[in-house]
MINU-572494 format. One line per 3 residues: their letters; for each residue x, y, z of C-alpha. Coordinates in Angstrom, 3 decimals, m for minus. Example, Ala and Ser with C-alpha at 12.3 -4.5 7.8 and 13.67 -1.06 7.14 Angstrom:
AS) 12.300,m4.500,7.800 ~ 13.670,m1.060,7.140
***
This chain:
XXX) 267.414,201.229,98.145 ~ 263.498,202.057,98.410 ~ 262.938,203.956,101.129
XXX) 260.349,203.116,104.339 ~ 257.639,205.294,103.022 ~ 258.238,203.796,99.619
XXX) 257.533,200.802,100.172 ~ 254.470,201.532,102.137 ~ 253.199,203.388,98.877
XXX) 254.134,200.546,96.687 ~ 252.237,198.070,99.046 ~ 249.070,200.573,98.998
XXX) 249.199,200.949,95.242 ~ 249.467,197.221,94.974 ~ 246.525,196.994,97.429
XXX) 244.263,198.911,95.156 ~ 244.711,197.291,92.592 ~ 244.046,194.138,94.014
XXX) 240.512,195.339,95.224 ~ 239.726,196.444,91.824 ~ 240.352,193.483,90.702
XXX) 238.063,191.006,93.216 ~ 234.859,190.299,93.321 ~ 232.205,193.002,94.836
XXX) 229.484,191.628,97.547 ~ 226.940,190.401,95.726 ~ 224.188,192.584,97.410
XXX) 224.346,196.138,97.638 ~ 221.711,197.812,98.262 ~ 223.255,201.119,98.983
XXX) 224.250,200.935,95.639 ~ 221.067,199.961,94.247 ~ 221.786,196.758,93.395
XXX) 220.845,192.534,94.145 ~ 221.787,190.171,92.119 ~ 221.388,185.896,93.052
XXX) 220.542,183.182,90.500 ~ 217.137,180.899,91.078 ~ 216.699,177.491,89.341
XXX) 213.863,176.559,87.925 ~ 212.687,174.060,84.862 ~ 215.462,170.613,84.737
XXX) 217.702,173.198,86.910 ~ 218.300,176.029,84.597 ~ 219.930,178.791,86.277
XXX) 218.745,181.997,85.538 ~ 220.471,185.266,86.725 ~ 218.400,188.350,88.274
XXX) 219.377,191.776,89.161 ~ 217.534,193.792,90.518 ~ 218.450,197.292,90.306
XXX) 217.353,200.984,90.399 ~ 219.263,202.074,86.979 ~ 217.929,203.484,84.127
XXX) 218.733,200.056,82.239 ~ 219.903,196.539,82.845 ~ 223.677,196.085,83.089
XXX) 225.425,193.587,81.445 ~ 226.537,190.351,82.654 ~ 229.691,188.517,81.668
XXX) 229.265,184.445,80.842 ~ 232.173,182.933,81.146 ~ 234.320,186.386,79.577
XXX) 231.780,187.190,77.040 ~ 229.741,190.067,77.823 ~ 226.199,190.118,76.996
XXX) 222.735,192.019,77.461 ~ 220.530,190.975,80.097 ~ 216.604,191.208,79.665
XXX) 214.151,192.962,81.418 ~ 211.686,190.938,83.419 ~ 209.774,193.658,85.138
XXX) 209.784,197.514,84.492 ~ 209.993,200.065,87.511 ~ 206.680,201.374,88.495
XXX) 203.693,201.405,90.854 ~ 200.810,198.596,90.499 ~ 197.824,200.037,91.161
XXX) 196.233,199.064,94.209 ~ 194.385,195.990,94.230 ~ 192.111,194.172,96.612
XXX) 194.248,192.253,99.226 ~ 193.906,190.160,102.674 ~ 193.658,193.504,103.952
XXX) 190.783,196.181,104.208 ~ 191.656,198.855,101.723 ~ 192.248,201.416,104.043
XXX) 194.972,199.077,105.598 ~ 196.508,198.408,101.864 ~ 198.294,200.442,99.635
XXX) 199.467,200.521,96.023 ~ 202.480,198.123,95.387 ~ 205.837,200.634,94.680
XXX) 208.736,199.067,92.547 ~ 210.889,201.687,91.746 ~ 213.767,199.055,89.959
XXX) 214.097,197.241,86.735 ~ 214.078,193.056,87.291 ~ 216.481,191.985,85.233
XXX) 217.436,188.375,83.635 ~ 219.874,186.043,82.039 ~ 219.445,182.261,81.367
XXX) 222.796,180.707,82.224 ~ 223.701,178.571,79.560 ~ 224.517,175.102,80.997
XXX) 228.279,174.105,81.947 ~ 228.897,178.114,82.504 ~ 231.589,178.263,84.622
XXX) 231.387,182.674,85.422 ~ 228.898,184.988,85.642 ~ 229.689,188.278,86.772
XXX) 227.542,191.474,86.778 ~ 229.093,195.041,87.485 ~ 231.968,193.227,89.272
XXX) 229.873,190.891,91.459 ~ 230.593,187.290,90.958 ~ 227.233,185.277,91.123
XXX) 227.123,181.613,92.702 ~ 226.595,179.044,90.091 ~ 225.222,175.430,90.088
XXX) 227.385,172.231,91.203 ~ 227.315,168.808,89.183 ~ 226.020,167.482,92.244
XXX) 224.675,169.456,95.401 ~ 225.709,167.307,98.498 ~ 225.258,170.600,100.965
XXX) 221.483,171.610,101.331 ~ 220.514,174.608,103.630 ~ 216.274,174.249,103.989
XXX) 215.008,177.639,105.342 ~ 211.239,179.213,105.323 ~ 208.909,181.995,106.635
XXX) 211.748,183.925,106.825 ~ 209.656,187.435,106.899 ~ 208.838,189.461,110.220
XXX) 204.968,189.089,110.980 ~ 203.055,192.511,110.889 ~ 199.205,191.540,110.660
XXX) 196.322,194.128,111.929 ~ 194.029,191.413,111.703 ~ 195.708,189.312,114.237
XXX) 196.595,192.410,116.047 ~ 200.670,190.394,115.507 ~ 203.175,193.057,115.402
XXX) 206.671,191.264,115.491 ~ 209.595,193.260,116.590 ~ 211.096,193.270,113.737
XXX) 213.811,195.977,115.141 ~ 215.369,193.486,117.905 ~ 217.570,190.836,116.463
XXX) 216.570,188.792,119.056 ~ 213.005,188.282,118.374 ~ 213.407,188.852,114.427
XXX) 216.307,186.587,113.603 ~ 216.186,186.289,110.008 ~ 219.565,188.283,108.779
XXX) 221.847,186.191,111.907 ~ 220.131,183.079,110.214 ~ 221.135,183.981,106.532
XXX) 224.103,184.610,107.528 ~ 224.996,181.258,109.794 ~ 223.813,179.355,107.030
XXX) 226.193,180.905,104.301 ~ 228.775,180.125,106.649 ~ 227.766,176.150,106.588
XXX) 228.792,176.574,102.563 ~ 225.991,175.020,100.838 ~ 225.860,173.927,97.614
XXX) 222.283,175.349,97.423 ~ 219.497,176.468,99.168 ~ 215.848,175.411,99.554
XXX) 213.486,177.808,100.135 ~ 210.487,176.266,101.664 ~ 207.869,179.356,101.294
XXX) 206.380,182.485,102.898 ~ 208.952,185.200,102.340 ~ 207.182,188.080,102.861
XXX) 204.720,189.585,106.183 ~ 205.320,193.129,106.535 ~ 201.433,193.292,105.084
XXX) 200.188,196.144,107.453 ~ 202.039,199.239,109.417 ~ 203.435,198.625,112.404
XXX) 201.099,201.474,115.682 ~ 202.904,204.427,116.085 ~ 203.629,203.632,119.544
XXX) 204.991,200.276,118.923 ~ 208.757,200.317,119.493 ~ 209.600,197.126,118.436
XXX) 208.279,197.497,114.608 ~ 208.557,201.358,114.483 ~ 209.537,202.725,111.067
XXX) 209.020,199.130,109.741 ~ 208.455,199.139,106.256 ~ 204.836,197.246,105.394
XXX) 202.549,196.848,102.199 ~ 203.372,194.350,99.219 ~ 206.169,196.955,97.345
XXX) 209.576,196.672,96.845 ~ 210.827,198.606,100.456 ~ 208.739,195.854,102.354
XXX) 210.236,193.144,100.066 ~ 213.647,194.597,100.665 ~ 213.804,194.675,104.064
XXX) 212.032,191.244,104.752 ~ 213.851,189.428,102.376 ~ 216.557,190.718,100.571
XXX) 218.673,192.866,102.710 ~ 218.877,190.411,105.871 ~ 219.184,187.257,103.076
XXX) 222.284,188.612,101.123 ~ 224.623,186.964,102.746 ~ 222.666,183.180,101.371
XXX) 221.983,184.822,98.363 ~ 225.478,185.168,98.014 ~ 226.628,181.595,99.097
XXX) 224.726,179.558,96.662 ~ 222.204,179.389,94.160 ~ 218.302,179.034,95.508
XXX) 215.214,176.857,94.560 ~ 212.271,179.300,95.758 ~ 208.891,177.633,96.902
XXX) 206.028,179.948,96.866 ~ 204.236,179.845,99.793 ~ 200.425,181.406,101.096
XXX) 201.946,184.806,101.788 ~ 202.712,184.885,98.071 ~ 199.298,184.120,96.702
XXX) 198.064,187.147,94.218 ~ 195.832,188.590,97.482 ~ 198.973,188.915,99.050
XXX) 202.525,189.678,98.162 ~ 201.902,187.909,94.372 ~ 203.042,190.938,92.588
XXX) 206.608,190.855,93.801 ~ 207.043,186.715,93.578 ~ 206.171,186.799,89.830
XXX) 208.445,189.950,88.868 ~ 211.281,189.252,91.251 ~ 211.387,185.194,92.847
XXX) 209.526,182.920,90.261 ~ 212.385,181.207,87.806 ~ 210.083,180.863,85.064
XXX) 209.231,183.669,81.873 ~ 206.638,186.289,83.209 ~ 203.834,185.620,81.573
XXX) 200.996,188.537,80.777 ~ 198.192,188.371,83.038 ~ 199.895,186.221,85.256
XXX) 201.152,188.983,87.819 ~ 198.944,189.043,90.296 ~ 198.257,193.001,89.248
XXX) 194.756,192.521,88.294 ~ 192.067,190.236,90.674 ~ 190.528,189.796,87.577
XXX) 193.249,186.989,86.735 ~ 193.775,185.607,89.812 ~ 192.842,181.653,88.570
XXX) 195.812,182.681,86.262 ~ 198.281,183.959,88.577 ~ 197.452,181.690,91.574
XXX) 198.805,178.814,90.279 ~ 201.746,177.263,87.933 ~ 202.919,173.634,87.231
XXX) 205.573,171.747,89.249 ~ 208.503,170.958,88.087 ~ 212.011,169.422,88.722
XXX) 215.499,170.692,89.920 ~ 218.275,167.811,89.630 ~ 220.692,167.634,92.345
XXX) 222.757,165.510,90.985 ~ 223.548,161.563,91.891 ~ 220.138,160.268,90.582
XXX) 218.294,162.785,92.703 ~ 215.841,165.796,92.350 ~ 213.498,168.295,94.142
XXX) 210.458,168.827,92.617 ~ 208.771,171.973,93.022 ~ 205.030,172.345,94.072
XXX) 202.964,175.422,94.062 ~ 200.328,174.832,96.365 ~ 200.016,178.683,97.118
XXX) 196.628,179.042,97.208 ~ 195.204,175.895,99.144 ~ 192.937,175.836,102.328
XXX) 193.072,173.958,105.011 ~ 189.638,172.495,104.322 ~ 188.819,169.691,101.595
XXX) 188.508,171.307,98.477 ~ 184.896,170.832,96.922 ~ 185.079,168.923,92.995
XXX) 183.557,172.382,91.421 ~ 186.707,174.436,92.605 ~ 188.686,175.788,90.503
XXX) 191.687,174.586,92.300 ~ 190.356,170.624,92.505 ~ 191.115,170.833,88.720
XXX) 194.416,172.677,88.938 ~ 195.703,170.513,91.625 ~ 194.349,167.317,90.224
XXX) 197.062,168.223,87.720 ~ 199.636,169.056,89.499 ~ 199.778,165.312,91.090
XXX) 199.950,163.701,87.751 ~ 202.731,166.541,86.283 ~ 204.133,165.707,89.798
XXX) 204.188,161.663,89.401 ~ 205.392,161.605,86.154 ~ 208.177,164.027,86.890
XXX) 208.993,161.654,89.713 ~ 210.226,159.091,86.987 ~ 213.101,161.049,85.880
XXX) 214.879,160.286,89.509 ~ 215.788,157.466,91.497 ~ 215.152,159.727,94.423
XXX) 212.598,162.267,94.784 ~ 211.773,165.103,97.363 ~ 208.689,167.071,97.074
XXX) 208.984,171.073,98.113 ~ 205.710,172.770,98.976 ~ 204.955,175.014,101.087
XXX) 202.028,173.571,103.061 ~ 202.977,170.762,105.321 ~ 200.704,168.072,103.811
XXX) 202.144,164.827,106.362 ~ 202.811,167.021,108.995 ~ 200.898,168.221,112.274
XXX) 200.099,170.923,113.814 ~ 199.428,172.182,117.595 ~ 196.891,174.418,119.431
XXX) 195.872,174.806,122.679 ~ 192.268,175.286,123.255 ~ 189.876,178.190,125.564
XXX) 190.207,174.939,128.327 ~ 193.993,174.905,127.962 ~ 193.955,171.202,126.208
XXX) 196.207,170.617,123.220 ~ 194.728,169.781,120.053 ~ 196.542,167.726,116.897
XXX) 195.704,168.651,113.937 ~ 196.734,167.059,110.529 ~ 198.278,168.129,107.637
XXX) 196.991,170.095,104.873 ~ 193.404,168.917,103.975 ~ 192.882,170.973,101.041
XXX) 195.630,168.942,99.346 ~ 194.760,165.738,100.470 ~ 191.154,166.154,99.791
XXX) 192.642,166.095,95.687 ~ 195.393,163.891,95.745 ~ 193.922,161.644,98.215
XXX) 191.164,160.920,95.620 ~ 193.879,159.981,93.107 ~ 195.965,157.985,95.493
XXX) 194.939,156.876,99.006 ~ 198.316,157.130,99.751 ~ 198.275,161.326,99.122
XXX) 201.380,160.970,97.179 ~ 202.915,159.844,93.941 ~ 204.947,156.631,95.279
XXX) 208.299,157.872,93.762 ~ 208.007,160.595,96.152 ~ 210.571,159.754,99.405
XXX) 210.382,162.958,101.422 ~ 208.685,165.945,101.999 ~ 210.160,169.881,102.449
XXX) 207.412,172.215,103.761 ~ 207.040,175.283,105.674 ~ 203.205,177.035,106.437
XXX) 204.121,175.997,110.538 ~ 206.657,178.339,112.453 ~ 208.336,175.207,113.940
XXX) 210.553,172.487,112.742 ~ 209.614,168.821,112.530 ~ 210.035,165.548,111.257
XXX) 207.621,163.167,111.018 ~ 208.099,159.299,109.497 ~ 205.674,156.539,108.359
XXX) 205.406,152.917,108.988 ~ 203.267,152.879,106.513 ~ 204.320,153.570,102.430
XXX) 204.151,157.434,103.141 ~ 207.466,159.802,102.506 ~ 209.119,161.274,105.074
XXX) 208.027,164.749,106.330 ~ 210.027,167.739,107.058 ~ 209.220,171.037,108.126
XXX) 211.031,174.160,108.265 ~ 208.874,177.203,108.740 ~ 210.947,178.425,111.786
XXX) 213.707,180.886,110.033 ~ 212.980,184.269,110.927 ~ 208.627,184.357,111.488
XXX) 206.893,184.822,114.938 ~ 207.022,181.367,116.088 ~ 204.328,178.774,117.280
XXX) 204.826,178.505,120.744 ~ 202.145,175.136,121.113 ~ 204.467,172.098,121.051
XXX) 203.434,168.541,120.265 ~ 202.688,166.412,123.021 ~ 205.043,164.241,124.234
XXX) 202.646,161.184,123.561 ~ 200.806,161.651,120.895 ~ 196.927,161.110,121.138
XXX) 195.829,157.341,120.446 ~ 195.259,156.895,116.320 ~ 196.667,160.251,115.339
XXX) 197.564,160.550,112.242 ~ 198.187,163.634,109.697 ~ 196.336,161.998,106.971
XXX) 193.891,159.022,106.190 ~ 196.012,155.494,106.566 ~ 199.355,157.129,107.571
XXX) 200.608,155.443,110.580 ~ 203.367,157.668,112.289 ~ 206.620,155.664,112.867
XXX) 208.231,158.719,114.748 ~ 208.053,162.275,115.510 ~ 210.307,165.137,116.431
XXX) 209.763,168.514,116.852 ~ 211.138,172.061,118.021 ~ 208.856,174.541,118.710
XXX) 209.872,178.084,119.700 ~ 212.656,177.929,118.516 ~ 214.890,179.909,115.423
XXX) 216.923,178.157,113.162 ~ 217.906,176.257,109.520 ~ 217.617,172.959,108.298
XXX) 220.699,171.387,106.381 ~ 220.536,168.120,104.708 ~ 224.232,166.453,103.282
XXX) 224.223,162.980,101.104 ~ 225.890,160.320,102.355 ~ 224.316,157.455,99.971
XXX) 222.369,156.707,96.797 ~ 219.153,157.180,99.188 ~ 220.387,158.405,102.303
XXX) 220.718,162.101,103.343 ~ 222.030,163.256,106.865 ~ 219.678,166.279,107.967
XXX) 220.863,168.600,110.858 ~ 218.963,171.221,112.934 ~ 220.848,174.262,113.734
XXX) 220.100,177.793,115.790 ~ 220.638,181.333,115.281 ~ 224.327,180.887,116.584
XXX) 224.920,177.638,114.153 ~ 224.902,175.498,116.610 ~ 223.521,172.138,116.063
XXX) 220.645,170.841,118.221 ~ 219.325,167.775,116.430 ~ 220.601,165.018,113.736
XXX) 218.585,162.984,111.759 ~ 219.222,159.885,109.295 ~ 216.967,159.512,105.818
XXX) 217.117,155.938,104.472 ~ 214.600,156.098,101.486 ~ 211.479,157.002,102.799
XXX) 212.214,156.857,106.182 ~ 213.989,159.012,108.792 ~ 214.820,158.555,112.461
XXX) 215.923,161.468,114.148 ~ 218.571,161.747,118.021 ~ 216.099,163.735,120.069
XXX) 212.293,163.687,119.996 ~ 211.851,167.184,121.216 ~ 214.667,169.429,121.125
X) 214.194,172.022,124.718
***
């Protein structure tokens, strides 16, 4: 007969074994080590690790073990000129290898060191949107966010509701990254924060509080403003950015900038006839764009990349980070709220190439740029807008009014159908197909609670509550 204490032993021993055996998190960074997978071109996944070893590790595909390749080399980029005055700037410190591995299509594992990574679905019916996830730190606007209280920097309880939801992916809408300057020594809600463009800044603004999502799903990654080479560039093109690295175009050296600032769109299937298509529209301005900028070129051919990537899909969304159909609120020195439109910069190019701003294929829109949510919809032939730039980011605290002003619009010839809007508020976007064109979006808070439900037929969307209080 085995004895009491035995059997405890045997159970123990049997314990340990089993925990050698399963999965490790996928993030630890007390270990030196993140690893997610991004999709980029027709959906290829492509797995990253980032870690602080001498060399790569190796990754098993589907129980064949193979090298990975190194994307980036630890080091420190020089400093560069930035948004910032020098003295409030730094150089950029990445003291990790980035590390990569196509995914073959079909692969059904991938495991590095023990951590099993989240791979693509035939079809992804369970959409998490998310964006400006990073906690504000700005000299220039004198915004210091406390990014030590939970409360007021929600980012991590957000990450982690959402992986909860299960997705089948998740939509990054743009503007990871805004620790850009150090917090004042006598400011205890950002004390000890981490700031500059480097890898400690990127760490604790994106990856350590978004493991748990990076965990739950495989990501498409917008690249918003804060990303643009005078900004946090150097770490979206060595770390975030699915595509080969490309010499020059790093964001290391101003001197390549026109390279670095921009890249072509292009397509993620979802399955079911349907696809996101992926605009980098970085380095806009909210202004027209004049015909002798460099960018009136670039983004004049972006829209036709953009429309004829559009044919491959029976439905289309468009991610960028710039709300382009969307508005945005401000209340003047007299206390009067102002509407503004969407992105002019962008519609000053594509309006010139369609008075309708976008390719027609294109039913609905995924931005960020605005720290609020919204949804905007279009009598007219327009697509649907979205935007979720309210995951983690100081929030606007102007909300629409409840009427809008006679005529407005947020571009030439768009005539608003409806409106809603949440404004001071934290949360996630989540979008769930119920048809060939229709997609059920929900608005949810820091808690996962739900606070709004919306309906997409086509181009159109309708939402329960106008405003959500």
């Amino acid at each position: 007969m085995i004895s009491y204490t035995q059997f405890n032993c045997t159970l123990s021993i049997f314990a340990l074994l089993l925990a050698g055996c399963a999965p490790m998190p996928v993030n630890d960074h007390s270990a030196g080590l993140t690893t997610f997978v991004v999709l980029g071109e027709q959906g290829q996944a492509v797995a990253r690790v980032l870690t602080d070893a001498a060399q790569c590790p190796r990754i098993r595909i589907d129980g064949v073990d193979v090298a990975m390749d190194v994307r980036a080399a630890a080091g420190t980029v020089a400093q560069r000129t930035t948004r910032s005055a020098p003295a409030d700037s730094k150089p950029s410190g990445f003291p990790l290898l980035t590390c990569e591995k196509i995914l073959p299509a079909q692969t059904t594992s991938a495991i590095v060191a023990g951590h099993a990574l989240p791979l693509p679905k035939t079809e992804a019916r369970r959409i998490v949107v998310i964006g400006d996830t990073g906690c504000r730190l700005k000299k220039s606007d004198q915004a210091y966010q406390p990014c030590n209280d939970a409360a007021h920097y929600p980012f991590a309880r957000i990450a982690a509701a959402a992986a909860r939801w299960q997705p089948d992916l998740v939509i990054h809408v743009g503007d990871y990254h805004y620790r850009e300057n150090a917090c004042p020594d006598d400011n205890a809600g950002c004390a000890g924060s981490s700031w500059g463009y480097g890898w400690d800044a990127w760490r604790d603004d994106f990856f350590k509080p978004a493991a748990p999502l990076l965990q739950a799903a495989p990501w498409v990654l917008v690249r918003g403003n804060h990303e643009s080479c005078s900004r946090a560039g150097q770490g979206w093109w060595r770390m975030l950015d699915p595509r080969p690295l490309q010499a020059g175009r790093d964001c290391n050296d101003p001197a390549n900038d026109d390279l670095g600032d921009f890249s072509d769109p292009y397509a993620v299937p979802l399955g079911g006839d349907a696809q996101v298509i992926v605009l980098d529209t970085s380095n806009t301005t909210g202004s027209p764009i004049a015909q002798d900028d460099v960018r009136s070129g670039k983004y004049r051919a972006m829209y036709r990349q953009a429309d004829q990537l559009s044919q491959q899909a029976s439905y289309n969304f468009g991610a960028n980070h710039q709300p382009i159909l969307g508005f945005y609120a401000y209340e003047d020195a007299k206390g009067i709220v102002n509407v503004l439109p969407g992105n002019q910069g962008i519609q000053s190019v594509f309006g010139a190439l369609n008075p309708l701003i976008m390719p027609a294929r294109i039913d609905a829109l995924l931005s960020g740029h605005t720290h609020l949510w919204q949804q905007v919809s279009f009598a007219s032939a327009h697509p649907t807008q979205f935007i979720a730039g309210f995951s983690g980011t100081m929030e606007d605290l102007v909300p629409l009014p409840d009427v809008l002003p006679s005529g407005a619009t947020p571009a030439p010839g768009a005539i608003v159908a409806s409106v809603s809007a949440w404004t001071g508020g934290f949360g996630y976007m989540t979008m769930e197909r119920s048809g060939a064109r229709q997609w059920q979006v929900r608005v949810w808070d820091t808690a996962g609670r739900e606070v709004n439900r919306c309906q997409v037929e086509g181009s159109k969307s309708a939402c329960e509550k106008a405003r959500i209080q």
